[in-house]
C-alpha positions in Angstrom: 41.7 -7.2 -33.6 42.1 -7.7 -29.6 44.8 -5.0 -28.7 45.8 -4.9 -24.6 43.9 -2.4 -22.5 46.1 0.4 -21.3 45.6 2.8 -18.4 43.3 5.6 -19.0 41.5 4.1 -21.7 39.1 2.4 -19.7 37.0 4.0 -16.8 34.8 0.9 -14.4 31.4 2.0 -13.3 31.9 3.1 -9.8 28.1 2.7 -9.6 25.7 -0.8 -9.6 25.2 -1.1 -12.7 21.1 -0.4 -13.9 19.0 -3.1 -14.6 15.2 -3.1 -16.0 14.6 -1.8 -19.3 17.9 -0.4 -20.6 19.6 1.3 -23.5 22.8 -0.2 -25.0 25.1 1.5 -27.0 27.5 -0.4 -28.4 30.4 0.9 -30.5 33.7 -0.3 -32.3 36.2 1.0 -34.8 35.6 -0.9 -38.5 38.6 -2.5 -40.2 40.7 -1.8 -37.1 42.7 -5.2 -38.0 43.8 -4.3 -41.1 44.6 -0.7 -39.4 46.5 -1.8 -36.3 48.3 -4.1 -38.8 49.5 -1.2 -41.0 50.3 1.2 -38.1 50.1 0.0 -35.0 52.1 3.5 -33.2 49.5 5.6 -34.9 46.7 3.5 -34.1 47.8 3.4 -30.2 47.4 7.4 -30.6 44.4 7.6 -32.7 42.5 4.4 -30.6 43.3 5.9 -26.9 41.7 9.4 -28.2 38.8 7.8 -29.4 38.4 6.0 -25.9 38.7 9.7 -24.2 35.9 11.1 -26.4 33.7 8.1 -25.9 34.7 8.2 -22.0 33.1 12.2 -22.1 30.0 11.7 -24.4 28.9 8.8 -22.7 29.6 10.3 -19.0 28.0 13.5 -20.1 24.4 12.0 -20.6 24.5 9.7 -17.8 25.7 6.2 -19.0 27.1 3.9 -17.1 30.5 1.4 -18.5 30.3 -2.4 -17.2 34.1 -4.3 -16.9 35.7 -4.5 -20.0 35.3 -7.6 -21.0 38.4 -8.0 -23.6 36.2 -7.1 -26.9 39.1 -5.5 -28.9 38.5 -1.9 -29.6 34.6 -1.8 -28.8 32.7 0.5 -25.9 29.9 -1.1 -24.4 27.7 1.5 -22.2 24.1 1.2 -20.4 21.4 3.9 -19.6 18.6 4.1 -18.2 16.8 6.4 -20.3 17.0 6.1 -24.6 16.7 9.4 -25.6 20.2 10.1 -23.4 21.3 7.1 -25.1 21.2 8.5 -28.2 22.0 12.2 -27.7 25.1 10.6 -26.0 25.6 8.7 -29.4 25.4 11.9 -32.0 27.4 13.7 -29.3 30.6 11.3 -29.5 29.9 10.7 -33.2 30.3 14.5 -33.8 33.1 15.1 -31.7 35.0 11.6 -33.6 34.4 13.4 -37.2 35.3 16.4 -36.0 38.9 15.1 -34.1 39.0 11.8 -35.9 37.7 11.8 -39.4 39.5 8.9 -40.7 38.7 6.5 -37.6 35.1 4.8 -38.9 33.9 4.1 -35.7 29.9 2.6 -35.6 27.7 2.5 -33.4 24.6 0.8 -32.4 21.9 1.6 -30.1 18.9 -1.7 -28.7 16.6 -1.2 -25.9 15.3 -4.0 -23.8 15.4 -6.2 -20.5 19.0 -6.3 -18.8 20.5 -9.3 -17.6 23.0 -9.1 -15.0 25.8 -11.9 -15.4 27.4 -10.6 -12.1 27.8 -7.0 -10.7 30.0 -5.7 -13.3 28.8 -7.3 -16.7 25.4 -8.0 -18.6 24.4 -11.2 -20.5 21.2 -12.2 -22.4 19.6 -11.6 -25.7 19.6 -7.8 -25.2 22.9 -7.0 -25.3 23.4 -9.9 -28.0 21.0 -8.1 -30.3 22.8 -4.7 -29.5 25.8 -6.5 -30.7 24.1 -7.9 -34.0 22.7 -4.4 -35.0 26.5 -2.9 -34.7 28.0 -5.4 -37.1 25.5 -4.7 -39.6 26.9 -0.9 -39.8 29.4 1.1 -41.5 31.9 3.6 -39.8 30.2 6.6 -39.2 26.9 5.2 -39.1 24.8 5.2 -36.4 21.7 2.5 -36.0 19.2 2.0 -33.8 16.8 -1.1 -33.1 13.2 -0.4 -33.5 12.4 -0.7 -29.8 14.9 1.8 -29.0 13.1 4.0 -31.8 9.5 3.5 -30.3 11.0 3.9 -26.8 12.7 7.0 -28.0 9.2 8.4 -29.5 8.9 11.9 -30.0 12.2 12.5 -27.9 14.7 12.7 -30.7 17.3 15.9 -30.2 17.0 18.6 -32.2 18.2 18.2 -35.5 18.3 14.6 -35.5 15.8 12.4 -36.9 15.8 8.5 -38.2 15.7 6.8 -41.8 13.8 3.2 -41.8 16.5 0.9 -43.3 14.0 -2.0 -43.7 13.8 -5.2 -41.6 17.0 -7.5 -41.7 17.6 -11.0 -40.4 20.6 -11.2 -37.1 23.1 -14.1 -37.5 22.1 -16.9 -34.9 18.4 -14.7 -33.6 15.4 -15.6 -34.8 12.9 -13.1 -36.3 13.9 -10.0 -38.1 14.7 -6.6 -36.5 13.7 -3.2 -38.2 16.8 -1.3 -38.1 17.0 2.5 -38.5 19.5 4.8 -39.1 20.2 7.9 -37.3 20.6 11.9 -39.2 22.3 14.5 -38.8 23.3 17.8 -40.7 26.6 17.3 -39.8 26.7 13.4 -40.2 27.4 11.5 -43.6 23.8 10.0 -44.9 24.4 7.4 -47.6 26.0 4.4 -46.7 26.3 0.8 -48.5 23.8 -1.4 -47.8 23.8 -3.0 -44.1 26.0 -6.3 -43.2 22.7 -8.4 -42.7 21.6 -10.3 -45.5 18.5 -9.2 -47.2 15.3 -7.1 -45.8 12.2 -8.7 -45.0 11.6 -12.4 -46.1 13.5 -12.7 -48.9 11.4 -13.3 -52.4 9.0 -16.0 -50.7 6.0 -15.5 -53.0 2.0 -14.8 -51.4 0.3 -18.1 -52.0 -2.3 -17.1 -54.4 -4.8 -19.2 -52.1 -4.7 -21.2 -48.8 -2.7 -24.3 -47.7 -5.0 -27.2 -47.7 -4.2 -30.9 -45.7 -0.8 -32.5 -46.1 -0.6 -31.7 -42.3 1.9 -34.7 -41.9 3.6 -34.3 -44.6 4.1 -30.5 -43.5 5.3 -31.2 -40.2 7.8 -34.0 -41.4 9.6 -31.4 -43.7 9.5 -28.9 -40.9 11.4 -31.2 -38.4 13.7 -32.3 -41.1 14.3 -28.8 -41.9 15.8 -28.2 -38.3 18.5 -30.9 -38.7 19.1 -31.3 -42.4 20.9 -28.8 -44.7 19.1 -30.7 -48.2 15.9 -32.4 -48.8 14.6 -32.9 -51.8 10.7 -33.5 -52.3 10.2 -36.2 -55.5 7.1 -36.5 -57.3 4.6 -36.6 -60.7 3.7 -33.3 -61.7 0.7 -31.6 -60.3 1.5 -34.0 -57.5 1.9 -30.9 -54.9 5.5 -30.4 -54.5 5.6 -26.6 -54.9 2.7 -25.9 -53.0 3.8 -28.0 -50.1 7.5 -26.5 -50.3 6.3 -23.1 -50.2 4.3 -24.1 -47.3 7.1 -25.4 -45.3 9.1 -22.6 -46.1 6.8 -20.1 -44.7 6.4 -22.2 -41.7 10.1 -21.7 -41.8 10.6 -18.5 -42.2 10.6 -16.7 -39.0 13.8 -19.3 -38.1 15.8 -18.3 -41.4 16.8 -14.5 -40.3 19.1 -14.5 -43.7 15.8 -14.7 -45.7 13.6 -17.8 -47.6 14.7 -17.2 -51.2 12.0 -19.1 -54.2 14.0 -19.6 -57.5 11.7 -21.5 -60.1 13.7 -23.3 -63.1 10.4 -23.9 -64.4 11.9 -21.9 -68.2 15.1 -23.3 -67.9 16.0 -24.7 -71.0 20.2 -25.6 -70.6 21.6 -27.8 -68.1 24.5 -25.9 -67.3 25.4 -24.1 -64.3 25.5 -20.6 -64.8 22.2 -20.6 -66.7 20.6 -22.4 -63.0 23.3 -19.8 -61.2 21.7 -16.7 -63.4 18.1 -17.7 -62.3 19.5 -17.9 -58.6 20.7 -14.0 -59.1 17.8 -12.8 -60.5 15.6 -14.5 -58.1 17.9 -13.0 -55.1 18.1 -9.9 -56.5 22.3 -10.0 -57.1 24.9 -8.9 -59.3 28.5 -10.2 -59.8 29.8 -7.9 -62.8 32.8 -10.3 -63.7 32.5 -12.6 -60.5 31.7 -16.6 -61.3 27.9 -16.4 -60.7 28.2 -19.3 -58.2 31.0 -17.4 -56.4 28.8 -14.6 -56.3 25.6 -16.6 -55.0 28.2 -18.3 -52.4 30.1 -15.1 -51.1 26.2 -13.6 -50.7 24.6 -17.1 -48.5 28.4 -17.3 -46.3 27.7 -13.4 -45.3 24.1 -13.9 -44.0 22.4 -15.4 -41.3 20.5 -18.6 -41.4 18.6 -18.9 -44.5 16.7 -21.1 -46.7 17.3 -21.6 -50.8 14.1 -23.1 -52.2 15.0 -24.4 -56.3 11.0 -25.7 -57.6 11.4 -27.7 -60.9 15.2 -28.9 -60.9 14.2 -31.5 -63.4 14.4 -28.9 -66.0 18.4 -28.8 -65.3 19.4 -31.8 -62.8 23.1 -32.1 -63.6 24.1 -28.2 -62.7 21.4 -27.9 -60.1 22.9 -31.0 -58.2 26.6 -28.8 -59.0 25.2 -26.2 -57.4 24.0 -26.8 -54.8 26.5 -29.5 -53.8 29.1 -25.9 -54.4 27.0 -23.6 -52.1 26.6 -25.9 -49.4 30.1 -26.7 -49.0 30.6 -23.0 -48.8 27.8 -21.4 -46.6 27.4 -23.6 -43.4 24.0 -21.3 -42.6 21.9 -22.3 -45.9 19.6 -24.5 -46.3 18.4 -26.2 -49.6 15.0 -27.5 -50.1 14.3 -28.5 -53.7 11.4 -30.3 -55.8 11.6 -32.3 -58.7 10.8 -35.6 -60.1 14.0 -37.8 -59.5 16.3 -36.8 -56.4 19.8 -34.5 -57.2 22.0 -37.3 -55.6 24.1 -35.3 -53.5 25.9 -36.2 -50.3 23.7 -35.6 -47.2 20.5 -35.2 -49.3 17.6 -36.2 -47.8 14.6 -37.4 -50.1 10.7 -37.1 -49.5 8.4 -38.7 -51.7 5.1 -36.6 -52.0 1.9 -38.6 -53.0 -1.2 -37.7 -54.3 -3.8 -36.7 -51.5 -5.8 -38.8 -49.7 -8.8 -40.0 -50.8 -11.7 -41.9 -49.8 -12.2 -45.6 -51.0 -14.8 -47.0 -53.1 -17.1 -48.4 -50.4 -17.4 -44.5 -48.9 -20.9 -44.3 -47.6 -20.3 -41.0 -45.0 -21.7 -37.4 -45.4 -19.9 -34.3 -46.1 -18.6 -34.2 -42.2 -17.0 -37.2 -43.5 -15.3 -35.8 -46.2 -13.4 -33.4 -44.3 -11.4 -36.6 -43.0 -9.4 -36.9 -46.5 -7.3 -34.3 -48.3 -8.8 -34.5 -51.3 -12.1 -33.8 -50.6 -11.3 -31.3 -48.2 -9.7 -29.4 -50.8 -12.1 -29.9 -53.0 -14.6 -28.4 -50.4 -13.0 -25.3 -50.1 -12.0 -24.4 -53.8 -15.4 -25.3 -54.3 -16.5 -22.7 -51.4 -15.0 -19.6 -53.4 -16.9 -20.4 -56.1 -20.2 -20.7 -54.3 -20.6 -24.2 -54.1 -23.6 -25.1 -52.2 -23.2 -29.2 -51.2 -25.8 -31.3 -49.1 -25.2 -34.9 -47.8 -26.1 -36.4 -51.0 -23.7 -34.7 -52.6 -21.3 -36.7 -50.9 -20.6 -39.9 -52.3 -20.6 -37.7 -55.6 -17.5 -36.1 -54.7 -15.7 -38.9 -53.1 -16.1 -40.5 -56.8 -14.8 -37.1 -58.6 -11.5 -37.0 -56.0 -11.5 -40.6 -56.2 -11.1 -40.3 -60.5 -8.5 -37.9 -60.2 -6.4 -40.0 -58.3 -5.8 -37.3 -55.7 -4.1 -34.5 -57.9 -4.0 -31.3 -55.9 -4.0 -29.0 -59.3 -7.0 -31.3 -61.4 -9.2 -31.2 -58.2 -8.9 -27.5 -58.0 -10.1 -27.4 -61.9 -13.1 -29.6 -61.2 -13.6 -27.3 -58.0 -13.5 -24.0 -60.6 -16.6 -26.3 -63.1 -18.7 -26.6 -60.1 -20.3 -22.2 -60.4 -21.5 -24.1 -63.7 -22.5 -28.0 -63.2 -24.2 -30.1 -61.0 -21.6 -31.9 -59.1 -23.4 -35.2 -59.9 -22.7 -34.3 -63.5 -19.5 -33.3 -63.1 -18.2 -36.4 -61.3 -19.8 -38.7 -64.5 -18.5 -36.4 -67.2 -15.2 -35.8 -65.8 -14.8 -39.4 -65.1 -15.4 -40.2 -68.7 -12.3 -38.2 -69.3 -9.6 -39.8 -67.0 -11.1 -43.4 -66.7 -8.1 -44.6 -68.7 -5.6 -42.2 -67.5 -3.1 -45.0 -66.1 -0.9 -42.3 -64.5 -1.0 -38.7 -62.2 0.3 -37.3 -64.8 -2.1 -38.3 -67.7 -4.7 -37.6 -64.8 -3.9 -34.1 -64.7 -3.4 -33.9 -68.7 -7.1 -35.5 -68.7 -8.2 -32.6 -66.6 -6.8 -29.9 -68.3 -8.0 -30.4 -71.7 -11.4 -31.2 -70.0 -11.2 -28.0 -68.4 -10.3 -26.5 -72.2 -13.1 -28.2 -74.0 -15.7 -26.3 -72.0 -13.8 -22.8 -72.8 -14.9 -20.6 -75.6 -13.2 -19.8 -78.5 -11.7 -16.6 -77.2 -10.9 -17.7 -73.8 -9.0 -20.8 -75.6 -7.3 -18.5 -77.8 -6.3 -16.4 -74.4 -5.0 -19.2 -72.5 -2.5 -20.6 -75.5 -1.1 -16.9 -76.3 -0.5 -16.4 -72.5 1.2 -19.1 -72.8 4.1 -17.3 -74.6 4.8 -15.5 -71.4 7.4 -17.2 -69.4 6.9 -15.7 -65.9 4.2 -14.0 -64.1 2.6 -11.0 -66.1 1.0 -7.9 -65.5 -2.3 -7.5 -66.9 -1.4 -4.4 -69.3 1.5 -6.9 -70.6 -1.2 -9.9 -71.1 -3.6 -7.6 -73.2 -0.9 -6.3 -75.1 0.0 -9.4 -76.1 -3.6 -11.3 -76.4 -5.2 -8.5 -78.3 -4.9 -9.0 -81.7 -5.4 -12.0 -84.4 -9.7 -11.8 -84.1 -9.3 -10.7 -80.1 -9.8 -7.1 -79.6 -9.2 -5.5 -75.8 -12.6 -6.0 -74.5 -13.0 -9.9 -75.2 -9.5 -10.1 -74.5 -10.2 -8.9 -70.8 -13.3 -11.0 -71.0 -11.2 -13.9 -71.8 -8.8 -13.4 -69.0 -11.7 -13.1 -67.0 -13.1 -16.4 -67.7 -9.5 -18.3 -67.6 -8.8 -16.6 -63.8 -13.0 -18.0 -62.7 -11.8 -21.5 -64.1 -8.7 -21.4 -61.8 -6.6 -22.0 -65.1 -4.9 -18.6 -64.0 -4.3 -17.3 -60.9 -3.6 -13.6 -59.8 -1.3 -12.1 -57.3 -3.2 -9.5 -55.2 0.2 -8.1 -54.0 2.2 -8.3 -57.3 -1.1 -7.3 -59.1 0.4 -10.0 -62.0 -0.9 -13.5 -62.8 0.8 -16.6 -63.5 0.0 -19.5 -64.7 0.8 -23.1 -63.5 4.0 -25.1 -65.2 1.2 -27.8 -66.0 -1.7 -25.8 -67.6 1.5 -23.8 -69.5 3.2 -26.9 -71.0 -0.4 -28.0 -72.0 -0.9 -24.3 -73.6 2.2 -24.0 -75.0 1.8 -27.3 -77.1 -1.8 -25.6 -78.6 -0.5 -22.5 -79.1 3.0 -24.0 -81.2 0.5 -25.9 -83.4 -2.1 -22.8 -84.1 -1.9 -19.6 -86.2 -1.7 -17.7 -83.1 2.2 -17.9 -82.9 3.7 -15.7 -85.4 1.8 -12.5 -84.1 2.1 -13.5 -80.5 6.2 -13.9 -81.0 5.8 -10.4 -82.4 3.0 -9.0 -79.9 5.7 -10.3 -76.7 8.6 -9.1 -78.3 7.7 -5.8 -78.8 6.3 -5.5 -75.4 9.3 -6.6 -73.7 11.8 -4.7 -75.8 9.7 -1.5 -74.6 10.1 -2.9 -70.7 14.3 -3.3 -71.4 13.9 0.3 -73.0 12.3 2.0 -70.0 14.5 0.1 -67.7 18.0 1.4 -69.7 16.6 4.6 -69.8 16.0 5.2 -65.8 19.3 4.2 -65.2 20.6 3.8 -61.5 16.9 5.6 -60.6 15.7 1.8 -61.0 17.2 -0.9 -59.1 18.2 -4.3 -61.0 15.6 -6.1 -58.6 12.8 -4.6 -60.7 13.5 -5.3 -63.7 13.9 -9.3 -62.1 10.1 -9.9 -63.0 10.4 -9.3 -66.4 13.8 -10.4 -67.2 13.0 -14.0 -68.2 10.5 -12.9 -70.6 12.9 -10.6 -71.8 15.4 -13.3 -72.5 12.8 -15.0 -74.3 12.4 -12.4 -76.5 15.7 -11.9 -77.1 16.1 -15.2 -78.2 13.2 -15.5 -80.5 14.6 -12.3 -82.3 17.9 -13.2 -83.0 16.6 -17.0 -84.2 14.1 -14.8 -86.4 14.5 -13.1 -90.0 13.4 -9.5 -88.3 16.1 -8.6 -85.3 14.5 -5.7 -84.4 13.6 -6.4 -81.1 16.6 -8.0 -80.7 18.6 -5.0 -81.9 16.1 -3.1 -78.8 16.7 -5.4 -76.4 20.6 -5.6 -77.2 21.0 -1.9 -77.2 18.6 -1.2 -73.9 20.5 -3.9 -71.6 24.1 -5.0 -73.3 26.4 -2.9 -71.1 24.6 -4.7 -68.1 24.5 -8.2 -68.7 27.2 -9.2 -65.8 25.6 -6.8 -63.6 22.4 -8.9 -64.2 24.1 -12.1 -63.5 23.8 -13.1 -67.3 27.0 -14.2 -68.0 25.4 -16.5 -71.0 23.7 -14.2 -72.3 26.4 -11.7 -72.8 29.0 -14.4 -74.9 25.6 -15.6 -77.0 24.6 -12.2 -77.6 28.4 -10.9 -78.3 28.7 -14.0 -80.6 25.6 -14.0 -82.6 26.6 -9.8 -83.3 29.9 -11.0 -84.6 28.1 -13.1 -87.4 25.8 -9.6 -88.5 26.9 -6.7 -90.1 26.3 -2.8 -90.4 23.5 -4.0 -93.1 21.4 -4.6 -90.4 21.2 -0.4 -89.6 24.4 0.8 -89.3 23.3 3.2 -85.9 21.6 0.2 -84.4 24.5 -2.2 -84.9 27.4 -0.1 -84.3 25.2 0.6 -80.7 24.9 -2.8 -80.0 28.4 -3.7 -80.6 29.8 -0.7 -78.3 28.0 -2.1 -75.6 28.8 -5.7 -75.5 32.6 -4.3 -75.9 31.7 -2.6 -72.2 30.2 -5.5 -71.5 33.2 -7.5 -72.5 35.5 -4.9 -71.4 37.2 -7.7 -69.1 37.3 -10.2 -71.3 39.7 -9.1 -74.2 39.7 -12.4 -75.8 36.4 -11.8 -76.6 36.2 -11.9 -80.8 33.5 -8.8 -80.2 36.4 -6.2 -79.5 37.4 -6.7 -83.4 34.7 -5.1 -84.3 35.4 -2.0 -81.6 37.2 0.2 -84.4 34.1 -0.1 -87.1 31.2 0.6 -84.4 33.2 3.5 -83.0 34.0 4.6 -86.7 30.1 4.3 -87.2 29.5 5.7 -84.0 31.1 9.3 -84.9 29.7 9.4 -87.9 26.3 9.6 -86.8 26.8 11.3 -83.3 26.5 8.5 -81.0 28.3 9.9 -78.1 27.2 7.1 -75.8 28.4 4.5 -77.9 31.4 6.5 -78.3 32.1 6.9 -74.5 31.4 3.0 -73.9 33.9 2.1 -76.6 36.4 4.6 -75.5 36.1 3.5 -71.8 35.4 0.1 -72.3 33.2 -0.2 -69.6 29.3 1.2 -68.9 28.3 4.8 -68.3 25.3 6.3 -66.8 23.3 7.7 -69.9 20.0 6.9 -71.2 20.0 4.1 -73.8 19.9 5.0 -77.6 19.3 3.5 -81.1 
């Protein structure tokens, strides 16, 4: 709120003002609208003593004040040196605690080149970052800019030392600053998250391997990017829209401060909006308790800086994709949508991008392997080829203009025939893999061709590997793919064989910096199809479903020690599990799963899965294990506590009744409450 200057507030420099490499420190009072608005006579008190101990701290260690400039109840002050900066900082904020405790004033401190508008006032991006950094902090708090840190060096006052809060996007500055936050003894040191969207990038995964051609294509979706909210890349499968979104959006990144966020809907099996909304939160790490999940996802995207939503696969739900993102970008004029799929969403101000298969050279090719490097195909082909020591000559390549040329240009099959070449002749390879997709009259039948060409060379174990991995998902971790390979004829050496042989062949791929490996949506669907027809399934379904009952059980049990974030991996598997138990004659893992997570299913942004799971409870009964279901049932009352039409609170008496009985005082406490507590999960 702008309140009038009054005498004796505010002191002018009677000096120039410096220029060079400065320090700002900028302060203001948070929530001073709503406080002026309550009590405006005490404020006036409370405001112009604030001013007088700013006014002393900041003289005291040699700042200098520019003209007011009419910017409410903020200080702005300069020096020339950042240690006196900040001991000028602590100082005030000491002396404010200790006269004003209930005035939350923050305060932020940037270091950087000053730019004189005229004698009395500065301009420019350093003061504007300054000003950034402050509105990212809480009263009380204390941040500084990680120039002003390294400026500051081994300077810091005694007793006062600095927390790394992570690296944040600044609304309308490109880049992202690492912010830090000052300590003191006699300070408060927890604080709730800063006011600046996300740290780092967002969830932008490492591409498993590098970007190859599409060089037009790429800059075309970057310059659209810069003046269009939606595009929407359209395409075949294995075609190359993921890999070229993920491309643009790293291109993108360092202009979308608020973060580049990936959510694949690659397992999404309903077409309603708060399933797409519930991958959304997971994907961006939120939680809404008994918020709308699209309110949630909106509030977070309106609060950040520029940043860039990337949905891969909205085929799989088109109706509440195109609903939700119509919803969000009505909402938060800072996002961006870019999304992939096979038909467009059909929203207002979409724009649409075809992406075809890579280019390839034509049938009367006659040019050596320099030539090849003119066509994307081949190119690619080239360098896949490359990591698995692929030694060409000239003669090769007329050879592998034919080979690109049969696969009609398909980014994914190319990169399989690349993975044969450590074991055939490329001339052999280009006849026998063109026996295979000679009649494929489509990309996708191309890359279907491919695939089970790839699959027919496997052997039996490494088949077997693939279709159980299938059962998976989302990315894995290798401890969570032997768990549930192993078994059936596969013991844990051939199993790791297996995966060995399936990651050489490019069928999987493996996340250095995750350490987990996924598995593309095409060479899934095809796995998944072999594995639903083969005797593998029933002690897969049980293998997966014990394994991720175990991961819901460890996460329950660290409680707030783990952050929902890392449990995010996992959870889609988890849901899958879920599922298959309760559609199952054993609910066991089920019964886990339900016990481990069902106080937390609106923290975890699964509406859905709280009203299916509270629903398919009310059809059991305490012959399922009276401990087990009375434990269930307390939760999903928590869970439900808002909702008290919910038909699972009529069941609230008989689980706590149960729950006594046996000494469940959890269950007890979340039926009493009606709402979660912090204790280890049990049952």
């Amino acid at each position: 709120m702008c309140r009038p200057r009054q005498d004796g507030w505010v002191t002018r420099a009677a000096d120039p003002l410096p220029t060079g490499v400065v320090t700002f420190l900028l302060t203001d009072i948070e929530g001073s609208t709503q406080a002026w608005q309550a009590a405006p006579g005490e404020m006036t008190a409370r405001v112009s003593r604030h001013y007088d101990i700013l006014e002393a701290g900041i003289a005291a260690h040699g700042g200098t004040r520019p003209q007011e400039q009419g910017e409410g109840d903020s200080v702005v002050a300069v020096f020339v040196d950042a240690a006196s900066a900040l001991a000028a900082a602590v100082d005030t904020q000491l002396a404010l605690r200790r006269d004003l405790p209930d005035l939350p004033v923050r305060m932020a401190l940037h270091t950087g080149e000053a730019m004189l508008r005229d004698e009395n006032n500065y301009v420019g991006l350093t003061i504007i970052r300054c000003a950034r950094i402050r509105s990212c902090g809480h009263g009380g708090q204390i941040l500084l800019s990680d120039d002003t840190v390294a400026e500051i060096a081994d300077g810091l006052p005694n007793g006062v030392g600095v927390v790394d809060l992570g690296r944040y996007g600044l609304r309308g500055l490109e880049g992202r600053e690492r912010i830090w936050q000052v300590t003191h003894t006699a300070l408060p040191t927890t604080f709730p998250p800063l006011k600046a969207g996300t740290s780092a990038a967002g969830n932008l995964p490492t591409p498993i391997s590098s970007f190859v051609g599409r060089r037009l294509d790429l800059a075309a979706v970057s310059q659209s990017l810069t003046t269009n909210r939606l595009i929407t890349f359209t395409g075949e499968a294995g075609i190359g829209k993921s890999r070229l979104a993920h491309a643009a959006a790293d291109a993108a990144a360092n202009s979308m401060p608020g973060g580049v966020w990936w959510v694949g809907l690659a397992d999404v099996s309903d077409d309603d909006v708060p399933v797409v909304a519930s991958a959304v939160l997971r994907a961006c790490a939120l939680s809404g308790a008994d918020a709308d999940p699209v309110d949630v996802i909106a509030d977070h995207f309106r609060s950040v800086a520029e940043s860039l939503l990337i949905i891969d696969g909205h085929e799989r739900a088109p109706v509440a994709t195109a609903s939700l993102v119509e919803r969000l970008l009505a909402r938060c004029p800072d996002a961006r949508v870019l999304a992939t799929g096979r038909e467009p969403l059909r929203i207002p101000g979409e724009v649409v991008l075809s992406v075809a298969a890579m280019t390839v050279p034509d049938e009367d090719f006659d040019g050596g392997l320099a030539d090849l490097d003119e066509f994307d195909a081949t190119r690619l082909f080239l360098e896949r080829g490359a990591d698995h020591d692929l030694v060409t000559a000239d003669s090769d390549a007329s050879d592998i203009a034919r080979l690109c040329r049969g696969l009609r240009g398909v980014p994914l099959a190319i990169e399989l025939a690349a993975a044969r070449t450590g074991t055939t002749s490329i001339p052999e390879l280009a006849t026998s893999l063109g026996d295979v997709t000679a009649d494929s009259a489509s990309v996708a039948m191309t890359l279907t061709s491919s695939i089970a060409w790839t699959y027919q060379f496997l052997d039996p174990q490494a088949q077997a590997a693939l279709r159980r991995l299938a059962a998976f998902r989302g990315e894995f971790e290798i401890d969570a793919a032997t768990a549930v390979v192993a078994g059936d004829g596969l013991d844990e050496a051939a199993t790791a064989g297996a995966i060995s042989t399936l990651l050489q062949q490019n069928l999987l791929a493996f996340d250095d910096d995750a350490e987990r490996i996924s598995i593309a949506p095409a060479i899934r669907t095809f796995a998944r199809e072999r594995l639903a027809d083969s005797a593998d399934l029933a002690g897969v379904t049980v293998r997966h479903g014990a394994w991720f009952a175990a991961v819901a059980e460890r996460f329950a049990e660290a409680g707030s020690a783990m952050p929902q974030s890392l449990l995010a991996p996992d959870l889609a598997d988890v849901l899958a599990a879920l599922d298959a138990s309760m559609q199952s004659s054993d609910s066991t893992v089920a019964y886990r799963i339900l016990i481990a997570l069902g106080a937390q299913w609106r923290n975890l942004g699964q509406f859905d899965v709280g009203d299916r799971a509270a629903t398919w409870l009310c059809a059991r009964t305490p012959s399922d294990g009276e401990e087990r279901w009375a434990a269930a049932v307390a939760r999903h009352c928590a869970n439900h506590a808002g909702d008290r039409d919910c038909p699972i609170h009529a069941y609230a008496d008989e689980a706590l009744a149960i729950a006594e009985i046996v000494g469940d005082a959890t269950s007890v406490e979340f039926i009493e409450r009606g709402e979660p507590v912090e204790a280890p999960a049990t049952g």
